[in-house]
C-alpha positions, -999 to 999 in steps of 0.1 A, spaced: -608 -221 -605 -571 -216 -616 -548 -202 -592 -529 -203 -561 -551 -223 -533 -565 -194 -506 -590 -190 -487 -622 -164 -481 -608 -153 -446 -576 -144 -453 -591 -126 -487 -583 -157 -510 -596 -180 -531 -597 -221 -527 -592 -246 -543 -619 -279 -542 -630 -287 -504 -640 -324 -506 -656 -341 -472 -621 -347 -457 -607 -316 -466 -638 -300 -444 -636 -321 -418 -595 -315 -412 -606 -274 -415 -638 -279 -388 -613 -296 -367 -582 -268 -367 -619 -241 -367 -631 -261 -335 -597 -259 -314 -593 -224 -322 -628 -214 -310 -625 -238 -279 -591 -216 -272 -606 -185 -281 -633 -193 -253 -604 -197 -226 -616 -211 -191 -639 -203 -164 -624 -209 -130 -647 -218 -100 -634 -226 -63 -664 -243 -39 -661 -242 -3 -683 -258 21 -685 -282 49 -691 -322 41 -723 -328 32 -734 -292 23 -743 -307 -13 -715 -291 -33 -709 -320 -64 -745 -321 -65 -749 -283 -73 -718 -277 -93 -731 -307 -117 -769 -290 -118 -754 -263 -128 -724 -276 -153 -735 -309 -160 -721 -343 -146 -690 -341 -172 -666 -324 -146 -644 -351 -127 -658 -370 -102 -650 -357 -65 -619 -375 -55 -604 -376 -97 -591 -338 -95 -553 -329 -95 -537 -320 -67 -533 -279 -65 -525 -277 -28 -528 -290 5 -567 -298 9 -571 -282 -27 -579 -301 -62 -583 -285 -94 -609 -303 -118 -612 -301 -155 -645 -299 -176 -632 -325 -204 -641 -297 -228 -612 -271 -211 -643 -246 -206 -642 -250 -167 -624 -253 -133 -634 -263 -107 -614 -260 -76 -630 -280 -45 -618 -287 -13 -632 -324 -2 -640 -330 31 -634 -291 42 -640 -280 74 -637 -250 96 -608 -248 123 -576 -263 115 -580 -278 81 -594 -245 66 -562 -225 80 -545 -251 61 -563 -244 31 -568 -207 32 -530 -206 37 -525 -231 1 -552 -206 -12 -530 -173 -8 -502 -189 -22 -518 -203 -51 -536 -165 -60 -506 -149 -58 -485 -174 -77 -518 -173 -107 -516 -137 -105 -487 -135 -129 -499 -163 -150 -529 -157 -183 -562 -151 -172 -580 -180 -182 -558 -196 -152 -571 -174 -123 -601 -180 -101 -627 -159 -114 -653 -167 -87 -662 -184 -52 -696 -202 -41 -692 -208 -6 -720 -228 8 -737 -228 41 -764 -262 45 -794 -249 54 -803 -279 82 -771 -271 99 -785 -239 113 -752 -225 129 -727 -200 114 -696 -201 131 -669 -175 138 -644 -198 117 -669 -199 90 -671 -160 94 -634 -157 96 -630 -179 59 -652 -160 41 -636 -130 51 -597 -139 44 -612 -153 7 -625 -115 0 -596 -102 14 -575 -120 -11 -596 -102 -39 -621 -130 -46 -659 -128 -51 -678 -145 -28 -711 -155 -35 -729 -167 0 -754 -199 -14 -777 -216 16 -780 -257 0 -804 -278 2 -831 -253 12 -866 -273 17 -895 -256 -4 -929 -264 -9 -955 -247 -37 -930 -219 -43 -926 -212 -5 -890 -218 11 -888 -233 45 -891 -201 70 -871 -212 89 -845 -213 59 -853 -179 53 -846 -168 91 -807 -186 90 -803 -168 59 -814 -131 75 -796 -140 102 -762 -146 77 -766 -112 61 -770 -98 88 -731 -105 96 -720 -83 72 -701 -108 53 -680 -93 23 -707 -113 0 -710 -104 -38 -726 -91 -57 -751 -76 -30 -743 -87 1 -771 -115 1 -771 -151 7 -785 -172 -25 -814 -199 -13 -814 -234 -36 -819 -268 -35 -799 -287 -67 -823 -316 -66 -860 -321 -67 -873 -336 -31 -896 -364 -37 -905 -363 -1 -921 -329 1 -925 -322 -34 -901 -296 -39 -889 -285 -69 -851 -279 -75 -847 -239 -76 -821 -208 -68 -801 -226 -95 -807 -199 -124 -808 -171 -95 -771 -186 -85 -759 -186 -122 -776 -150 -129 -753 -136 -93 -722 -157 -108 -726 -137 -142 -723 -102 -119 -691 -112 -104 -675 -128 -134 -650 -108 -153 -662 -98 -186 -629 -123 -200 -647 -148 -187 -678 -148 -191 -680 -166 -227 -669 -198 -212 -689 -193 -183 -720 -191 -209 -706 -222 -231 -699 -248 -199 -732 -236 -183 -762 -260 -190 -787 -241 -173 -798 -209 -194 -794 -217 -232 -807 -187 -242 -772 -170 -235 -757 -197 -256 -784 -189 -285 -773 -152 -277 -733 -156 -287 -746 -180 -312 -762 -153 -329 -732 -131 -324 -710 -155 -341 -735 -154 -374 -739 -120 -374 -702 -113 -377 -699 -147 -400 -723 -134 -426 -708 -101 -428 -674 -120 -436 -695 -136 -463 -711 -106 -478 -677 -96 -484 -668 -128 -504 -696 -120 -525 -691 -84 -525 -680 -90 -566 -704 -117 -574 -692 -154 -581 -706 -178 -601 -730 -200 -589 -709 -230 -598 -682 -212 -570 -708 -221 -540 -679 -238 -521 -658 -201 -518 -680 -197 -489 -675 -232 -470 -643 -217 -451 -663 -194 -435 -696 -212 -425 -667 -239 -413 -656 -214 -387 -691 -200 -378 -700 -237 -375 -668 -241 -355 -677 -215 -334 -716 -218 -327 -705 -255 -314 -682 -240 -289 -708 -217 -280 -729 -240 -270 -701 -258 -251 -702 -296 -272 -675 -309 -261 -644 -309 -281 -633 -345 -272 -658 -352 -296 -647 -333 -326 -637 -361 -345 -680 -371 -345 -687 -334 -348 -663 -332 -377 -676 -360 -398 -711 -342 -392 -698 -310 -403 -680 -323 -432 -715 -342 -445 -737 -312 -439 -712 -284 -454 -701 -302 -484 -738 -316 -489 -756 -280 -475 -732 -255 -492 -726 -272 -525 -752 -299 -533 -779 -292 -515 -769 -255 -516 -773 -252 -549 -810 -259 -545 -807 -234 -516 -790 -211 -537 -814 -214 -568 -843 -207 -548 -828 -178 -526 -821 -159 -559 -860 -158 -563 -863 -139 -527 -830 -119 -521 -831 -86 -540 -803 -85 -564 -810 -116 -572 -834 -122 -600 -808 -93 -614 -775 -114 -608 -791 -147 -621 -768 -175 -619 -741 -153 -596 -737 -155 -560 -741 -120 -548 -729 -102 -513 -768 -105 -508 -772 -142 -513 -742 -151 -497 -748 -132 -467 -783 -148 -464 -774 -185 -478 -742 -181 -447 -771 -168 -421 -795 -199 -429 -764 -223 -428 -756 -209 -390 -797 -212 -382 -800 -246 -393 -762 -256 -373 -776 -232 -346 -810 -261 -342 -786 -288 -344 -769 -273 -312 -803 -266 -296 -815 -300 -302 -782 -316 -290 -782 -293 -255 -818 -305 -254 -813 -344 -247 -805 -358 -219 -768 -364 -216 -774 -410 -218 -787 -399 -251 -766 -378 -268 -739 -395 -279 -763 -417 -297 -782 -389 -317 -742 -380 -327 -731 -407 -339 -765 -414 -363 -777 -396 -386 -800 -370 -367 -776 -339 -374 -773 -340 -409 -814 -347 -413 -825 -321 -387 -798 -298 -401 -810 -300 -441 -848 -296 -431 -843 -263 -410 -821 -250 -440 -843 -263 -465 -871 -242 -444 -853 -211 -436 -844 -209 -475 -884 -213 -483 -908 -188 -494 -929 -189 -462 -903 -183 -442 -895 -146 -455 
């Protein structure tokens, strides 16, 4: 179309978006969304050998740094980054009560108050500290840590490791150490209640891992509400919280759309809606916490399936939702707010099945799905469906 070059979002119109120019766009999208998300701060306490690598990466995945890697906060203290910027982790290797947890406590004021005055997404936003289960002692020092953490205003979420379990059934003996925790009175959030889990099936009773989900759900109550978007993006455990904000971010995409086609365009102007379903593409991805050091891979996929999905292909897509979206047999070869709002809604289903598929695998094998060409095949048959008859 003649004109100035604009763009749907900021009430504008376009010019041509080639693959390139897409990928450039889903690139600028994805940084903004990954910023938008912030970070979800998490400081782990815990004697050596309570397990607490093995349950941070259970419940985040094995992409945060290895133990040892971290940067230096303060004396005992490292700060790790989740390569995606989602989460931080703080960890204290080799902690132990007495001396060296003085030490630490004593880094630990300093850095709260200093993080105090700095933006949110910098601040610790929660606090597993965990007891092994084996060990079978509590300790006053122990007590006395827990105690000067809640005093410095952090949550403190109690979590027994490594707790033995067999058909469903936790060691009773587990169970007792635990009572006998709560019954303290330790400042615990969010109820005062020690969590039981193991991170790690046990081959040699059978055991299942479990307390992992009941651990995330407690973290959630704790979490302040800023947070709790990254917390759900860098979480691998319950996706349907990432298909929750994924659904979000369509819902307020295809409304942006219906207003791009709130005075019908012409068929031929498919591509005034790529802008948007870039940035609810954009979004859903960081949602579901893919990392952005891949965006260059995520790009290329985006570019292939927008500028083949919402122009090519979309035409077909389009063609055939005019049959089904009332107003549309009326507008004939016009892109209405209806069709646009429904063509936007199938584009974020079929991206939203990508990301499902991609959380899915197993981490050795998703790189490899990436890089092929899995996306842009899974991604045109679920739109292709959504767009059907059958599926109205």
């Amino acid at each position: 179309m003649a004109g100035p070059e604009r763009t749907p979002e900021s009430g504008k119109i376009p010019g041509d978006l080639d693959r390139l120019g897409v990928a450039e766009l889903f690139t600028r999208r994805l940084d903004e969304a990954f910023a938008d998300l912030g970070c979800f701060n998490l400081a782990v306490f815990g004697k050596t050998g309570s397990g607490k690598s093995t349950l941070v990466n259970a419940v985040f995945g094995s992409e945060v740094a290895a133990t040892g890697m971290g940067q230096p906060v303060t004396k005992g203290l490292q700060y790790h980054r989740h390569p995606g910027g989602l989460f931080g982790l703080y960890d204290s290797e080799g902690f132990e009560t007495g001396t060296s947890g003085d030490v630490i406590l004593d880094g630990l004021r300093r850095l709260v108050t200093d993080h105090r005055a700095l933006p949110f997404d910098q601040q610790i936003h929660a606090v597993w500290y965990l007891v092994r289960w084996s060990d079978r002692r509590f300790e006053v020092p122990q007590e006395s840590f827990v105690r000067a953490l809640a005093e410095m205003g952090l949550p403190v979420i109690g979590v027994l490791s490594q707790v033995p379990q067999r058909d469903g059934v936790v060691h009773p003996q587990a169970q007792e150490f635990a009572d006998y925790i709560e019954a303290r009175g330790l400042p615990l959030r969010p109820a005062g209640r020690m969590v039981l889990t193991n991170a790690v099936d046990d081959p040699f009773t059978a055991g299942h891992a479990f307390g992992l989900d009941d651990l995330l759900d407690e973290t959630y109550q704790v979490v302040p509400e800023v947070a709790t978007a990254a917390l759900t993006a860098a979480q691998i455990l319950d996706r349907e919280r990432k298909k929750q904000a994924a659904r979000r971010v369509i819902h307020a995409s295809v409304g942006i759309a219906a207003g791009v086609g709130a005075t019908p365009i012409p068929f031929s102007d498919a591509a005034l809606l790529v802008p948007t379903q870039v940035a609810m593409i954009a979004r859903i991805t960081a949602a579901y916490g893919l990392p952005a050091s891949r965006s260059k891979a995520m790009a290329a996929i985006a570019s292939t399936v927008l500028t083949g999905g919402a122009t090519m292909a979309g035409r077909y897509l389009v063609s055939s939702l005019l049959k089904f979206v009332p107003g549309g047999a009326v507008a004939g070869s016009a892109i209405s707010g209806a069709v646009a709002a429904t063509l936007t809604r199938a584009v974020g289903g079929a991206w939203m099945a990508v990301c499902e598929h991609v959380v899915s695998l197993p981490e050795s094998e998703r790189a490899a799905f990436l890089a092929g060409s899995g996306p842009q095949e899974l991604f045109t048959a679920v739109l292709r469906r959504k767009s059907s008859p059958d599926s109205r």
